[in-house]
C-alpha positions as CSV (number, residue, x, y, z in Angstrom):
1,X,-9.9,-12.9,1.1
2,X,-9.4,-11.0,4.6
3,X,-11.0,-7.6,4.1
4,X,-9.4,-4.8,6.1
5,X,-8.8,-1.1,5.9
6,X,-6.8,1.8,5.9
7,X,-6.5,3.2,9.7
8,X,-5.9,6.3,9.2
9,X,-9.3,6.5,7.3
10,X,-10.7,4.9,10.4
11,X,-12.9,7.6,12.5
12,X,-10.5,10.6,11.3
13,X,-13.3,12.8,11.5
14,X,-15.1,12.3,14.8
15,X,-13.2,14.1,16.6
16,X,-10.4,13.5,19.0
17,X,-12.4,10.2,21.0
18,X,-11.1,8.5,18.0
19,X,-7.4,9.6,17.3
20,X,-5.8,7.7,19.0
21,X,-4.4,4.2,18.2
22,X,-6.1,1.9,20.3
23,X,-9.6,3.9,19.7
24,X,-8.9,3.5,15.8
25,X,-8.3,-0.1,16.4
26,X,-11.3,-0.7,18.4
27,X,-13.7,0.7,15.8
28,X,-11.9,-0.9,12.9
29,X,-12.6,-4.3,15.0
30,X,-15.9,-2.9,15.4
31,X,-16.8,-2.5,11.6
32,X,-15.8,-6.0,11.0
33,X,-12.5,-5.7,9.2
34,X,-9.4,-8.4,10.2
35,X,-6.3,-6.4,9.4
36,X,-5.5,-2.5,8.7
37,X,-2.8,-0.6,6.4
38,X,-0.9,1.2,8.9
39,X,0.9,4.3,8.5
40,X,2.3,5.4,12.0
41,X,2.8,9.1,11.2
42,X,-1.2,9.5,10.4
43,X,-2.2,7.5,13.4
44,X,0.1,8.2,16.2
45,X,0.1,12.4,16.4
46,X,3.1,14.4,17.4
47,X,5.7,11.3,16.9
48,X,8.6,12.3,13.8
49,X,9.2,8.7,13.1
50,X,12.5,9.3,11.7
51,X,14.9,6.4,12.3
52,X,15.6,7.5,15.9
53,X,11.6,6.7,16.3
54,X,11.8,3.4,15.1
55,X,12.6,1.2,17.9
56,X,12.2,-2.0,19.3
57,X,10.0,-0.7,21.9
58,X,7.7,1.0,19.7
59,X,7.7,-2.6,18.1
60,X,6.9,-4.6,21.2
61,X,4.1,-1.8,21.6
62,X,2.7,-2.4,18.4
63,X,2.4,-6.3,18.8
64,X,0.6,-6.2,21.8
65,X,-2.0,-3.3,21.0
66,X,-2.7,-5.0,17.9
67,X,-3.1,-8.5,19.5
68,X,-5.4,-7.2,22.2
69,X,-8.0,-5.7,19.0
70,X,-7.3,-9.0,17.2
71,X,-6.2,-7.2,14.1
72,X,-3.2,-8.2,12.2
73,X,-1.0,-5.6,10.0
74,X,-1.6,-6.6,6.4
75,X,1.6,-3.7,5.6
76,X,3.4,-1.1,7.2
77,X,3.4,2.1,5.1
78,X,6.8,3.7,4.8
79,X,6.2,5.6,1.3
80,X,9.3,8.1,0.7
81,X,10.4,8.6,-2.6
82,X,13.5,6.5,-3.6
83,X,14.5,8.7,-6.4
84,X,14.5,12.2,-4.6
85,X,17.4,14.1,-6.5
86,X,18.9,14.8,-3.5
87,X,21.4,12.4,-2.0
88,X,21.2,13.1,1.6
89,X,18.0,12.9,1.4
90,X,18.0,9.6,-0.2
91,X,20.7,8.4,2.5
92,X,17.9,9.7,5.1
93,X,15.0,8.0,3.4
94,X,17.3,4.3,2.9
95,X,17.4,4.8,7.1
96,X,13.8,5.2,7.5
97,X,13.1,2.2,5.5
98,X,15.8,0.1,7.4
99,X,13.9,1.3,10.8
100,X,10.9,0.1,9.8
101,X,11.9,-2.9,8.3
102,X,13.7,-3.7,11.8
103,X,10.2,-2.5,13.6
104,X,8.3,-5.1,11.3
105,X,10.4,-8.3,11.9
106,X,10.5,-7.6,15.7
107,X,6.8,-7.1,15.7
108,X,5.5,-9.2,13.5
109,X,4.2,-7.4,10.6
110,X,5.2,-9.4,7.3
111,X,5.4,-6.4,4.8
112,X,6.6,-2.9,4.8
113,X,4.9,-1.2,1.3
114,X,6.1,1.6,-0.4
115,X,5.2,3.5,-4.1
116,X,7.8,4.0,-6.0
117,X,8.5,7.9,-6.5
118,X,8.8,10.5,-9.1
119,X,12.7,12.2,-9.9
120,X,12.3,15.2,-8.6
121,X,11.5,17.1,-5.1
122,X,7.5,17.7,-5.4
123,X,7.1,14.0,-5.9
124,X,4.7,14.3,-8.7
125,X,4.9,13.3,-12.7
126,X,6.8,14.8,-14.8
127,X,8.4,14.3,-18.1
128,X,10.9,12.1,-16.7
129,X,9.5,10.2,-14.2
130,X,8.6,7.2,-16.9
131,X,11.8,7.0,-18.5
132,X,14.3,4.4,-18.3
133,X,16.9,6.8,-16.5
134,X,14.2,7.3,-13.2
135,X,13.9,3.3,-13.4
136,X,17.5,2.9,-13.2
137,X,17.8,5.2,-10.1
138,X,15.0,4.0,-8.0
139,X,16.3,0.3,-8.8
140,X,19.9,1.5,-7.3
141,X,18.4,3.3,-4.4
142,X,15.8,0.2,-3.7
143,X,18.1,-2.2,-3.8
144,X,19.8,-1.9,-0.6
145,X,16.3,-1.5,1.4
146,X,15.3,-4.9,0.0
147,X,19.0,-6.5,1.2
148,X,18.0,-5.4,4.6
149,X,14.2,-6.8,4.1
150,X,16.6,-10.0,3.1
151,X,18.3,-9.5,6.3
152,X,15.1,-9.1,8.7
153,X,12.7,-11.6,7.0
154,X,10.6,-9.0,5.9
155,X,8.8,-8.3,2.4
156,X,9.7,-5.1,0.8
157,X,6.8,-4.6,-1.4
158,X,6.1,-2.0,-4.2
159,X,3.2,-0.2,-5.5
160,X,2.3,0.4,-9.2
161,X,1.0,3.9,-9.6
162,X,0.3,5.3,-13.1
163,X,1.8,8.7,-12.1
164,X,5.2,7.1,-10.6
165,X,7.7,5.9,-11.7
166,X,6.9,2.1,-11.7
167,X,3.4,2.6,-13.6
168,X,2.2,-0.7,-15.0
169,X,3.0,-4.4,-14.7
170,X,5.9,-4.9,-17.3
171,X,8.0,-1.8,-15.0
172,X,6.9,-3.8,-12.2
173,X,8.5,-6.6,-13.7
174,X,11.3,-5.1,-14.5
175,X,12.2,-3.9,-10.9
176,X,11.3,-7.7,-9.5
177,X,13.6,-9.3,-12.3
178,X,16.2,-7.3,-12.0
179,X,16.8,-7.2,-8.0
180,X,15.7,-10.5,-8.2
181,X,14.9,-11.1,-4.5
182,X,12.5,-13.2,-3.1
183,X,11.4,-10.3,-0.3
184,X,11.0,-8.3,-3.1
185,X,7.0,-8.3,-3.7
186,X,4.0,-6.4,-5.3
187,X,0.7,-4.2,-3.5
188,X,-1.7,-4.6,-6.2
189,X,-3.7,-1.3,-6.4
190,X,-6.2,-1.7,-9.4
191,X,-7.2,1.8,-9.7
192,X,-3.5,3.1,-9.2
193,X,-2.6,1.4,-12.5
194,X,-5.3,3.9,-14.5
195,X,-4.9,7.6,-15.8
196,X,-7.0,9.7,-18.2
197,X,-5.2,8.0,-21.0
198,X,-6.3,4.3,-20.2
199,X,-9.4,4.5,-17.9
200,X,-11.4,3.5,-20.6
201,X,-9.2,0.5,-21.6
202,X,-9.2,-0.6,-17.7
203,X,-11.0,-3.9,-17.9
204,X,-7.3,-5.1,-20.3
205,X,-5.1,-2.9,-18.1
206,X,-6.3,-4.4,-14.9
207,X,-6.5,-8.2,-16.5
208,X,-3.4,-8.1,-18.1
209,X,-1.2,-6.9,-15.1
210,X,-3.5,-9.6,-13.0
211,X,-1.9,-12.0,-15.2
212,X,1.3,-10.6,-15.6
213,X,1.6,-10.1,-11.5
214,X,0.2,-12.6,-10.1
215,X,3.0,-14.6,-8.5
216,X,4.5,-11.4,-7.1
217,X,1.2,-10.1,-5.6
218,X,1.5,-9.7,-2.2
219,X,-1.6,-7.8,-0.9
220,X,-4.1,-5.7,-2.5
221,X,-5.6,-2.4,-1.9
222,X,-9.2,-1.9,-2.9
223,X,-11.0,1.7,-3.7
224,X,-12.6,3.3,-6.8
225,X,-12.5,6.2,-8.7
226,X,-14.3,9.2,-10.3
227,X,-14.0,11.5,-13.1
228,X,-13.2,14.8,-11.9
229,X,-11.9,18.1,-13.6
230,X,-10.1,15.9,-16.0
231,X,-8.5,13.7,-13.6
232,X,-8.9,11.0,-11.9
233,X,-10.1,11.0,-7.8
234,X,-9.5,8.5,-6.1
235,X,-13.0,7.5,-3.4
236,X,-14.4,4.6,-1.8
237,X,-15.3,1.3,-3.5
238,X,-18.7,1.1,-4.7
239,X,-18.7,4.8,-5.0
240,X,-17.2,5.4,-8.2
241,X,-16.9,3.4,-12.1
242,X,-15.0,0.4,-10.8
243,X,-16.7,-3.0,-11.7
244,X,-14.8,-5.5,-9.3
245,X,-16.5,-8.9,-10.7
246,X,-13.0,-9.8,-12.5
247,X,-10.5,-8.9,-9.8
248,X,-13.3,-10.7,-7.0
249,X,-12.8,-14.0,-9.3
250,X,-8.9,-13.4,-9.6
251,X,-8.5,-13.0,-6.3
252,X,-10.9,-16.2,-5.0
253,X,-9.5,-18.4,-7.8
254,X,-5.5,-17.3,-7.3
255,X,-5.1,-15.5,-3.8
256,X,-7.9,-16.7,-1.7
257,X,-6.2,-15.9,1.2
258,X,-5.0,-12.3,0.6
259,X,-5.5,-9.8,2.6
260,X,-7.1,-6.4,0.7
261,X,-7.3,-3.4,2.8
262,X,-9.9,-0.3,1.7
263,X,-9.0,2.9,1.1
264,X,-10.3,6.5,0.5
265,X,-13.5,5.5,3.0
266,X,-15.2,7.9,5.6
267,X,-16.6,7.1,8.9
268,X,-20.1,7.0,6.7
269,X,-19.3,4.0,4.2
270,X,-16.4,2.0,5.4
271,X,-18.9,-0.6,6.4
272,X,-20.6,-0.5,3.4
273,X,-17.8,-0.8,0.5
274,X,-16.5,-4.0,2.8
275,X,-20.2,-5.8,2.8
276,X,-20.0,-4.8,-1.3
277,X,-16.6,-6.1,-1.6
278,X,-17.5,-9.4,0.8
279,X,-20.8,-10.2,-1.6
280,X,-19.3,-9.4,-5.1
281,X,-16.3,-12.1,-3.5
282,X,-19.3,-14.6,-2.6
283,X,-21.0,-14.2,-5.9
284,X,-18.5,-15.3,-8.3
């Protein structure tokens, strides 16, 4: 397993010797981590990275910045939401998508990642979000955005989230099946899969959509989570309820290869949750 970490999480609070790209990237090759999440609107500051952004200088920029830290991209974050109930908007999103899928073929990032929405403006659950209608339009809307992953030689790849619309491994399923592409993949967020209805069941919601996922699974993401106000919070691993023995053995036993990026860390235990992570992989 390659352990790296979300860059936007990287040094965000030490002030502005550390905002910019190549500072993030030398202190994430610093802590000891071999590829980064990277989401170019939280790292590069005063950019709109609209479609007009998305070019193929920015993409020869981004090849040879991340060469010279010897860090590779384990994804591109491009997460809009696919089922906004506003066309032009969608239309605008589909565009954004395209650029960065263009941007990631040209310099050589193998995955642009995305969540998968909620049917309404504010982005967040509601009573339709897990119906079979929301499916049905974030399938239509996806579909063309994984043609032009197709086209570039690129994987699209989509995130589970238990508030979204895709929330579990058969949905998941469903979206793979039916757009039946090969580009079309899976980010495996453990913790994303849980809600206050089955936290306590985790240990069978996390094995079965190992099980179920597993040849779709792409990359992972790694944090953990705390019970908060009647909700879950979302914090860094080793800081929270997660037990990771089961997903360290899946992932040594089926993906040993895979690259799992950290998330929701601080400047104060980033290097910490990746030695966890590294000697709970070890152990089992």
């Amino acid at each position: 397993m390659q352990i790296g970490i979300r860059l936007h999480d990287v040094n965000a609070a030490l002030g502005p010797e550390y905002q910019t790209l190549e500072q993030r990237l030398a202190k994430a090759n610093e802590e000891g981590f071999s590829c980064v999440h990277l989401a170019l609107a939280k790292v590069i500051k005063g950019v709109t990275f609209d479609g007009a952004a998305l070019t193929e200088g920015l993409a020869a920029y981004l090849r040879r910045t991340f060469r010279q830290y010897d860090l590779d991209v384990a994804v591109l974050g491009c997460y809009l939401n696919l089922a906004h109930p506003d066309p032009g908007k969608i239309a605008e999103f589909q565009s954004r998508y395209y650029g960065n899928l263009r941007v990631a073929a040209l310099a050589g990032i193998g995955m642009v990642g995305t969540e998968t929405g909620a049917p309404n403006e504010a982005y967040k659950l509601d009573a339709n979000t897990h119906t079979d209608e929301a499916l049905r339009t974030f399938m239509h809307n996806l579909e063309p955005v994984v043609a032009c992953a197709e086209h570039y030689g690129v994987t699209m790849a989509i995130e589970p989230v238990w508030n979204h619309i895709v929330y579990n491994a058969d949905r998941a399923l469903e979206v793979i099946r039916g757009l039946g592409s090969p580009n079309l993949r899976i980010i495996f967020d453990p913790v994303n899969l849980l809600g206050m209805e089955n936290v306590d069941d985790r240990e069978r919601v996390i094995g079965e959509a190992m099980e179920k996922l597993c040849d779709h699974i792409a990359m992972v993401h790694i944090k953990d989570f705390v019970r908060d106000g009647g909700k879950l919070t979302s914090v860094a691993a080793g800081t929270g309820e997660m037990d990771y023995r089961a997903i360290a053995a899946f992932l040594k036993a089926r993906k040993p290869y895979i690259q799992a990026t950290l998330e929701n860390t601080s400047n104060d235990n980033a290097v910490a949750s990746r030695r966890l992570i590294q000697q709970i992989y070890a152990s089992v």
